[in-house]
VOBA-1610 file (N, C-alpha, C; in pm, whole numbers, padded with zeros to 5 digits, always signed):
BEGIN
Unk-00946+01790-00682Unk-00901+01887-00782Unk-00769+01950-00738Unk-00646+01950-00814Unk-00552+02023-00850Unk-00560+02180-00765Unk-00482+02229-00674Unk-00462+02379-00614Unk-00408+02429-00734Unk-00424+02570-00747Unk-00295+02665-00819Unk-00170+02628-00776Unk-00157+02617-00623Unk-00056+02624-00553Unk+00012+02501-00587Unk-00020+02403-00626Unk+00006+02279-00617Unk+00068+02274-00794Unk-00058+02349-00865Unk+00025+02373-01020Unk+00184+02425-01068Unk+00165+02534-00936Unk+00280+02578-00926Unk+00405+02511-00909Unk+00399+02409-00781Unk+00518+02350-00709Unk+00526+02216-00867Unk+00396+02192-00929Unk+00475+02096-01023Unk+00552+02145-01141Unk+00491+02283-01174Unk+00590+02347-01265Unk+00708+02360-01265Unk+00762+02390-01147Unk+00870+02408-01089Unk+00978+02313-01070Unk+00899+02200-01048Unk+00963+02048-01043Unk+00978+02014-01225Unk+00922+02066-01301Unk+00944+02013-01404Unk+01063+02083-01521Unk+01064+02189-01411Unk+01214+02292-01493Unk+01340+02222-01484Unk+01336+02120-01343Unk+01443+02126-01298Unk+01555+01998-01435Unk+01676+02028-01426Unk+01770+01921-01495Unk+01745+01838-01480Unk+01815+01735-01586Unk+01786+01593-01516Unk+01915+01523-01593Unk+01973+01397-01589Unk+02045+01323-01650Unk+01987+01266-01750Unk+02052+01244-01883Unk+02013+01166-01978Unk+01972+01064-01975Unk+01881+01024-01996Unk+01789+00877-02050Unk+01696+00842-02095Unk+01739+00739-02139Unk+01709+00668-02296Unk+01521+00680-02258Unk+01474+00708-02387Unk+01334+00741-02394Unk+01246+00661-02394Unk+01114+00698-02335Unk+00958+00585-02355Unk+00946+00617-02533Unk+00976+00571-02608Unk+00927+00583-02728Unk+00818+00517-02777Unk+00733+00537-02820Unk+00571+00490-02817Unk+00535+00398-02698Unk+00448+00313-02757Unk+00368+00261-02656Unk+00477+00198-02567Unk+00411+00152-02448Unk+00456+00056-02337Unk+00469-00064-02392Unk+00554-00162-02345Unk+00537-00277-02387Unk+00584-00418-02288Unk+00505-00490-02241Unk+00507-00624-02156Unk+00683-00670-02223Unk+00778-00680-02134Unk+00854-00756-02129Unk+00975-00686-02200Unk+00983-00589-02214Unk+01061-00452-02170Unk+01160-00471-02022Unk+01273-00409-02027Unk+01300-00382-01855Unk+01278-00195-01846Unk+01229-00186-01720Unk+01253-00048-01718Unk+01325-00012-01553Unk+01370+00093-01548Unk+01332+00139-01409Unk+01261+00248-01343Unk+01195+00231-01282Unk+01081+00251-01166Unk+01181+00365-01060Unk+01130+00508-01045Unk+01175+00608-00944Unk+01068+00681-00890Unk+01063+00688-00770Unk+00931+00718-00688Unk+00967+00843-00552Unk+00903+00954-00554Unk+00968+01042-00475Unk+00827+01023-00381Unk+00767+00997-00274Unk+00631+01002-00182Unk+00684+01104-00095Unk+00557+01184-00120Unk+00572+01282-00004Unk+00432+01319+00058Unk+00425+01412+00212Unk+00323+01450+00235Unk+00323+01566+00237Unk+00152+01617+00220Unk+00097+01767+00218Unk+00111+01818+00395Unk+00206+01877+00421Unk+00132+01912+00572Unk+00069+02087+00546Unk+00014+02093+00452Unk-00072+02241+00472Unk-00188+02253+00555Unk-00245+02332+00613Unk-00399+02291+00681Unk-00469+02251+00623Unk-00543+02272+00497Unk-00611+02220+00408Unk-00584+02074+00411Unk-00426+01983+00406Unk-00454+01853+00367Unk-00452+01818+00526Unk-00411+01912+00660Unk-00448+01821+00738Unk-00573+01821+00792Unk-00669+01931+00813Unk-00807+01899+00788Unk-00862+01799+00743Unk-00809+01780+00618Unk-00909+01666+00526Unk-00845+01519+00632Unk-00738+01518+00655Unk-00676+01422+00705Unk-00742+01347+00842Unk-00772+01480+00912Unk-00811+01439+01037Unk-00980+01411+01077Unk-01030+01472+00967Unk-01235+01461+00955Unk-01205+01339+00816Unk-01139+01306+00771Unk-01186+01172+00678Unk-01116+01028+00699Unk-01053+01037+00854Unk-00911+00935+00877Unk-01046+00819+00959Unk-01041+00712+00946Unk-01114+00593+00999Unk-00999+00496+01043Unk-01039+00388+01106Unk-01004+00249+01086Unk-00956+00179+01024Unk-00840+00160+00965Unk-00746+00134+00843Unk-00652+00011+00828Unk-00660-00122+00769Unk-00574-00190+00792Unk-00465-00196+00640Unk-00347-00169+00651Unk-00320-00206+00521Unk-00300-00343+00469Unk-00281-00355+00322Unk-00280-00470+00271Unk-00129-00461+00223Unk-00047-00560+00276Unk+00093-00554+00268Unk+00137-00691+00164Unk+00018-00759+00074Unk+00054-00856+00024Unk+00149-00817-00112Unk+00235-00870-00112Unk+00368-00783-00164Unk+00497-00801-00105Unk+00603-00765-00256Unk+00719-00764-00216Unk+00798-00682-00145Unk+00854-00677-00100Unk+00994-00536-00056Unk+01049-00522-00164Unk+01097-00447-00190Unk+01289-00408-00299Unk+01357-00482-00223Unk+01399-00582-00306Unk+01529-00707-00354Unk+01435-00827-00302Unk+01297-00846-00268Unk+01208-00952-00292Unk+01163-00974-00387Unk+01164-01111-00396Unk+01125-01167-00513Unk+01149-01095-00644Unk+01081-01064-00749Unk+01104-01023-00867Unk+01136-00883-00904Unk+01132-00749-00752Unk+01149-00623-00755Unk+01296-00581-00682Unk+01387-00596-00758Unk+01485-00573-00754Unk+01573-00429-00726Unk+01639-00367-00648Unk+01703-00240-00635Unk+01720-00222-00756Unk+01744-00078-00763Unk+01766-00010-00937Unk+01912+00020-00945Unk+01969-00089-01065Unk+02131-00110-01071Unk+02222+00041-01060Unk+02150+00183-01085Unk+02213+00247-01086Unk+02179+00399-01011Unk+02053+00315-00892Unk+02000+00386-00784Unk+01905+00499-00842Unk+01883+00535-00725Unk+01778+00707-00721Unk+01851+00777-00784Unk+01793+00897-00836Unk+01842+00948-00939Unk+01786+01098-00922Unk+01641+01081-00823Unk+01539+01188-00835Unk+01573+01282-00715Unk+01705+01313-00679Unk+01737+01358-00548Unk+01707+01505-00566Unk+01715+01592-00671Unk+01692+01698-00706Unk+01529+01766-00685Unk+01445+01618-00736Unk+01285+01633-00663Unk+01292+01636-00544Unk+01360+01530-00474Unk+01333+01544-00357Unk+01382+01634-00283Unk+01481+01717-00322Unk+01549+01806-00207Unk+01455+01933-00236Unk+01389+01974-00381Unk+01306+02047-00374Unk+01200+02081-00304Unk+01146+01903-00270Unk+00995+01904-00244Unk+01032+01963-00055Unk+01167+01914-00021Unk+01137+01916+00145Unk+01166+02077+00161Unk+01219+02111+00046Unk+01237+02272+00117Unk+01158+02393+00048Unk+01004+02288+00022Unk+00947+02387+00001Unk+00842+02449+00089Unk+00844+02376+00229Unk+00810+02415+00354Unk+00699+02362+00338Unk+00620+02342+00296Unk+00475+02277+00290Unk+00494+02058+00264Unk+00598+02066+00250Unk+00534+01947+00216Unk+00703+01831+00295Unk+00664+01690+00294Unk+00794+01649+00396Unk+00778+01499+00304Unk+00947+01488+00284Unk+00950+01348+00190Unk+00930+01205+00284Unk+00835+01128+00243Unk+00870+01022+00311Unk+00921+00886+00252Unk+00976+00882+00157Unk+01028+00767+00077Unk+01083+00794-00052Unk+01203+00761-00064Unk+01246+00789-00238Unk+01294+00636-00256Unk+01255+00602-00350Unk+01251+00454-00397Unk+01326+00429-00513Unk+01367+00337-00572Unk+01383+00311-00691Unk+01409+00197-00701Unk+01375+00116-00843Unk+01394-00052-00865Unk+01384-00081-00992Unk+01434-00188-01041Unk+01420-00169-01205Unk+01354-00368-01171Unk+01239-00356-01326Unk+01128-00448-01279Unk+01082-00461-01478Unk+01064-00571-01516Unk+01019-00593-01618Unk+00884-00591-01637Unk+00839-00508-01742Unk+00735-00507-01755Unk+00620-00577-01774Unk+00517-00616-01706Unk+00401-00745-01710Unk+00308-00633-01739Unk+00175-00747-01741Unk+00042-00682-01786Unk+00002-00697-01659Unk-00128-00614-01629Unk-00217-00641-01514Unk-00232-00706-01449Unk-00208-00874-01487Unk-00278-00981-01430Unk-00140-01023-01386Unk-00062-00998-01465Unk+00100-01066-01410Unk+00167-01016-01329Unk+00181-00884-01282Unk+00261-00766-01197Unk+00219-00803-01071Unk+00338-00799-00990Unk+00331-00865-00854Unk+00263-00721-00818Unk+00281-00682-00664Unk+00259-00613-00597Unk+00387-00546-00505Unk+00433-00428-00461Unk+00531-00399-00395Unk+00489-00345-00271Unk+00544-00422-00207Unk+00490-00394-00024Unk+00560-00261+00016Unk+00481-00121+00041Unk+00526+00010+00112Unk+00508+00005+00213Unk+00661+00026+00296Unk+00617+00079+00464Unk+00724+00239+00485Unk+00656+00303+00474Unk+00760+00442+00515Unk+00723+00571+00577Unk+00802+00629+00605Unk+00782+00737+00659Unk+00798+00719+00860Unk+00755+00768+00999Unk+00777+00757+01035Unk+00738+00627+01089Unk+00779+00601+01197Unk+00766+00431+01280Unk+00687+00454+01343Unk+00562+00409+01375Unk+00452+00423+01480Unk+00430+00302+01521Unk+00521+00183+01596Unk+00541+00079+01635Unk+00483-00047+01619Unk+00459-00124+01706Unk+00434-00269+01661Unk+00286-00314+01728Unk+00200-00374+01649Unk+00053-00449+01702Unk+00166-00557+01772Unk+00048-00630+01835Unk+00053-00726+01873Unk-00006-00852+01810Unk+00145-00946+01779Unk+00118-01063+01708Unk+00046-01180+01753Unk+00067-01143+01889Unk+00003-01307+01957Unk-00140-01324+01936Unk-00194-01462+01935Unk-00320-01477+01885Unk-00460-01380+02012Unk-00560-01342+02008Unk-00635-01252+02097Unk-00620-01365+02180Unk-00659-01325+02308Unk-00667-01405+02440Unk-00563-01475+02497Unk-00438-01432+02399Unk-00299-01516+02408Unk-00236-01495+02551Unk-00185-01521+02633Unk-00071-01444+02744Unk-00010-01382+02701Unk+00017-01266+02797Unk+00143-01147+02738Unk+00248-01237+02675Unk+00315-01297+02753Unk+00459-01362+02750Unk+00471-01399+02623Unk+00366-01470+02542Unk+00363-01498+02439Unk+00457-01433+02290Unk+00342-01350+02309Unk+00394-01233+02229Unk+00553-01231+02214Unk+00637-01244+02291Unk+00818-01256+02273Unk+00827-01396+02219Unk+00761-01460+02178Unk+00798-01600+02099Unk+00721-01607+01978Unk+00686-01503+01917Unk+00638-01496+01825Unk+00720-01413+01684Unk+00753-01469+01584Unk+00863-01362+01494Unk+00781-01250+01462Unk+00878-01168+01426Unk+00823-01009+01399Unk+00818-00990+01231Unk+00683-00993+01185Unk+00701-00976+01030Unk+00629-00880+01001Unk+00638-00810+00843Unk+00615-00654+00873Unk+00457-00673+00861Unk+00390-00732+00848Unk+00276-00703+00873Unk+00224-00673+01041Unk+00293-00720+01129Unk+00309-00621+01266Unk+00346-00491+01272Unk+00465-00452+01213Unk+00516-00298+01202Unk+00405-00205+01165Unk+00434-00056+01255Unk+00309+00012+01137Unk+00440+00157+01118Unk+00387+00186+00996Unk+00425+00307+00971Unk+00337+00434+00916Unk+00377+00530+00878Unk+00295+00658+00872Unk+00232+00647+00738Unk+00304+00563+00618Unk+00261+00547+00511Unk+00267+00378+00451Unk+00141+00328+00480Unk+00196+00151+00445Unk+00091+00118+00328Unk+00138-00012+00274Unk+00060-00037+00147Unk+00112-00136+00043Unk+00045-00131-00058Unk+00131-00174-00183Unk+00113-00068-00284Unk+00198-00076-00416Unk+00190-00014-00499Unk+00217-00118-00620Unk+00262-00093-00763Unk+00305-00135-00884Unk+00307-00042-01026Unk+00384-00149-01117Unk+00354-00040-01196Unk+00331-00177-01347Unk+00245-00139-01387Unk+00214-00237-01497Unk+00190-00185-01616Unk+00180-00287-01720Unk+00163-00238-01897Unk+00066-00281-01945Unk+00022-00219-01996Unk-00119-00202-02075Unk-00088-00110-02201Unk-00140-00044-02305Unk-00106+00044-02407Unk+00016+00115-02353Unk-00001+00177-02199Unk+00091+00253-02170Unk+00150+00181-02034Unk+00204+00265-01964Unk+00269+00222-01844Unk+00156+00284-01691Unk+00127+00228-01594Unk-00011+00280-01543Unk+00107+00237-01390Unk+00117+00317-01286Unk+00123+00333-01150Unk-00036+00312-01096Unk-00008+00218-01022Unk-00124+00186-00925Unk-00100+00186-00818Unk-00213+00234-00696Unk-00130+00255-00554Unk-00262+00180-00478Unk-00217+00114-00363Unk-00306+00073-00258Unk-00256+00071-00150Unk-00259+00202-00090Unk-00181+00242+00029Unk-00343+00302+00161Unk-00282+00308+00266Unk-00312+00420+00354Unk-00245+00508+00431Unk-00290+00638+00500Unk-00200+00713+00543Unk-00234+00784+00674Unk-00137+00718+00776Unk-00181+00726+00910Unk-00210+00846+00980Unk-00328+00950+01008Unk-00315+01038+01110Unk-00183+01011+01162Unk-00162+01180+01199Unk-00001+01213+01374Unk-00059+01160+01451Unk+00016+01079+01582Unk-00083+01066+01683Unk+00028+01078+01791Unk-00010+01030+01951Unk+00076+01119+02024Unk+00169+00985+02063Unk+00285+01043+02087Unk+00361+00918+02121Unk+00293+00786+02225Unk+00360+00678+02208Unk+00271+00584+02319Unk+00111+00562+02222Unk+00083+00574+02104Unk-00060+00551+02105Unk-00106+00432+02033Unk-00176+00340+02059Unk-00205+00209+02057Unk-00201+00193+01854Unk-00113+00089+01815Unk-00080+00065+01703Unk-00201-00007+01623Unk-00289-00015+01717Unk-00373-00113+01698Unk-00517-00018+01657Unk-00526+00100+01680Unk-00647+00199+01672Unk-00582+00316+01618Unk-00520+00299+01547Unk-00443+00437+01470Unk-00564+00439+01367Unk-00572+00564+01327Unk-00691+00604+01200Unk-00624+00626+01071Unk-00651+00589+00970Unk-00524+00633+00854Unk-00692+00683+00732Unk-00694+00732+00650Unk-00677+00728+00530Unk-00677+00665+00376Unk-00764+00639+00302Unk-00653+00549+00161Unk-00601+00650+00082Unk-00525+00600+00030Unk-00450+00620-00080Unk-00437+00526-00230Unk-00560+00522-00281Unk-00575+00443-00405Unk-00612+00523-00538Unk-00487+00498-00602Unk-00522+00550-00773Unk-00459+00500-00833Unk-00458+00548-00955Unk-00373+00454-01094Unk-00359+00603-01181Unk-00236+00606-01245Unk-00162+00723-01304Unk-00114+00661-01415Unk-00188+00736-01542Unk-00150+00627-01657Unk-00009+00722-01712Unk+00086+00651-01722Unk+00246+00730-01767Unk+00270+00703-01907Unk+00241+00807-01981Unk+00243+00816-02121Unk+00404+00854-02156Unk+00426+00793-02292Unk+00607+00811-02329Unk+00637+00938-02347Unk+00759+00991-02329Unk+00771+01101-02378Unk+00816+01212-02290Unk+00742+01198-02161Unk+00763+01260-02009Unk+00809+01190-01957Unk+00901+01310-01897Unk+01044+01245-01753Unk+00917+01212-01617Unk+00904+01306-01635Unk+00790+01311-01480Unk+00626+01322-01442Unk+00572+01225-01363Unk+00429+01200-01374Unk+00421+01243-01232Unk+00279+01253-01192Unk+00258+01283-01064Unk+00122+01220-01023Unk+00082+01153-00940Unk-00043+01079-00890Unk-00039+01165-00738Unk-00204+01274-00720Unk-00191+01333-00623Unk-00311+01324-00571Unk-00343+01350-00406Unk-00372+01270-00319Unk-00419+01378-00241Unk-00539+01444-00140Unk-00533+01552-00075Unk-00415+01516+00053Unk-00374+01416+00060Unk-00246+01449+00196Unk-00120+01396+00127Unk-00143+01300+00012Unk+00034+01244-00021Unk+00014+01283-00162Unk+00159+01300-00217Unk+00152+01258-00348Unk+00320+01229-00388Unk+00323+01170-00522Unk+00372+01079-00561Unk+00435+01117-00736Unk+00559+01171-00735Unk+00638+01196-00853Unk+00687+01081-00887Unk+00706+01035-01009Unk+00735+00924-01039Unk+00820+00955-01203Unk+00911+00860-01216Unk+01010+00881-01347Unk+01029+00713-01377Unk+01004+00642-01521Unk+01046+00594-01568Unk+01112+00566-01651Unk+01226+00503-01670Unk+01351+00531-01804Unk+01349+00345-01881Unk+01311+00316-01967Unk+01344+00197-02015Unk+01496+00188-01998Unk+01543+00027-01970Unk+01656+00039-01970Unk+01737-00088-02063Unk+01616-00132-02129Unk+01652-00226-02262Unk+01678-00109-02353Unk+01776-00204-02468Unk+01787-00131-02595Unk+01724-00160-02706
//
């Protein structure tokens, strides 16, 4: 459930200006272009780190997915845009940005929408690739792909069409831990929902007791 406090900081975000663009006018529609703007941030209040640290387990993410400028998810021709969210959100002392995104991506249905591979926020280093029982040495002849990397916030996300436009997330979110601590037994968190983005609104929000997630879509067909 929604804080006051939290009602507040979105009110606030929703006063703010914005640049002109062109509108969701009714429904969503498959095969549309739009672009996709994503502000992720985390709660560090006690409340979300409590929850963080009594509900954090064993976590592997699922990184099957693109990056931005892989395959079909392309950088957004005329970039981030949401810098005004974000400079809000970091100075509102409670909360710390860890990714501002943006990509422009044609609209599919459910079954067609790739997946976008998230790794952000800080670096909490590298597993080990070599097969178990491998020799150390190994390990340096092995390539480094990001499913080795870990970071503080990893995952996939998307955004697909259905009546409307729906953000889906399949992330987790790593406990702090102390420098030096094994990449391999870090405890994280999920982070899974779907935020259905109705036309009409600049700004949606999918929220999370430790992350959450402002999001702006602008069609960019005519």
């Amino acid at each position: 459930m929604m804080t006051p406090s939290r009602r507040r900081f979105l009110t606030q975000l929703a006063a703010l200006p914005f640049a002109a663009a062109l509108p969701l006018t009714g429904a969503a529609q498959a095969g549309r272009q739009y672009r996709i703007e994503l502000v992720i941030f985390e709660h560090q209040g006690p409340e979300s780190r409590a929850f963080l640290e009594s509900a954090a387990r064993p976590l592997a993410p699922n990184l099957d997915g693109f990056g931005i400028g892989e395959g079909p998810i392309r950088p957004s021709r005329v970039g981030f845009e949401l810098d005004a969210v974000a400079n809000r959100i970091e100075g509102s002392g409670s909360r710390r940005v860890l990714a501002r995104l943006a990509w422009d991506q044609l609209g599919r249905t459910y079954a067609a929408t790739s997946w976008m591979r998230v790794q952000e926020g800080d670096y909490l280093g590298l597993r080990n690739p070599a097969p178990q029982g491998a020799p150390s040495e190994v390990r340096g002849l092995q390539p480094i792909t990001p499913d080795y990397e870990r970071y503080a916030l990893e995952g996939r996300l998307r955004v697909w069409v259905g009546h409307y436009l729906h953000l889906e997330t399949d992330l987790i979110h790593h406990v702090p831990h102390t420098p030096g601590a094994d990449p391999e037994r870090m405890l994280a968190v999920p982070v899974r929902g779907s935020q259905r983005m109705a036309s009409g609104e600049d700004l949606f929000y999918l929220d999370h007791p430790t992350i959450g997630i402002i999001a702006r879509v602008t069609r960019i067909d005519t």
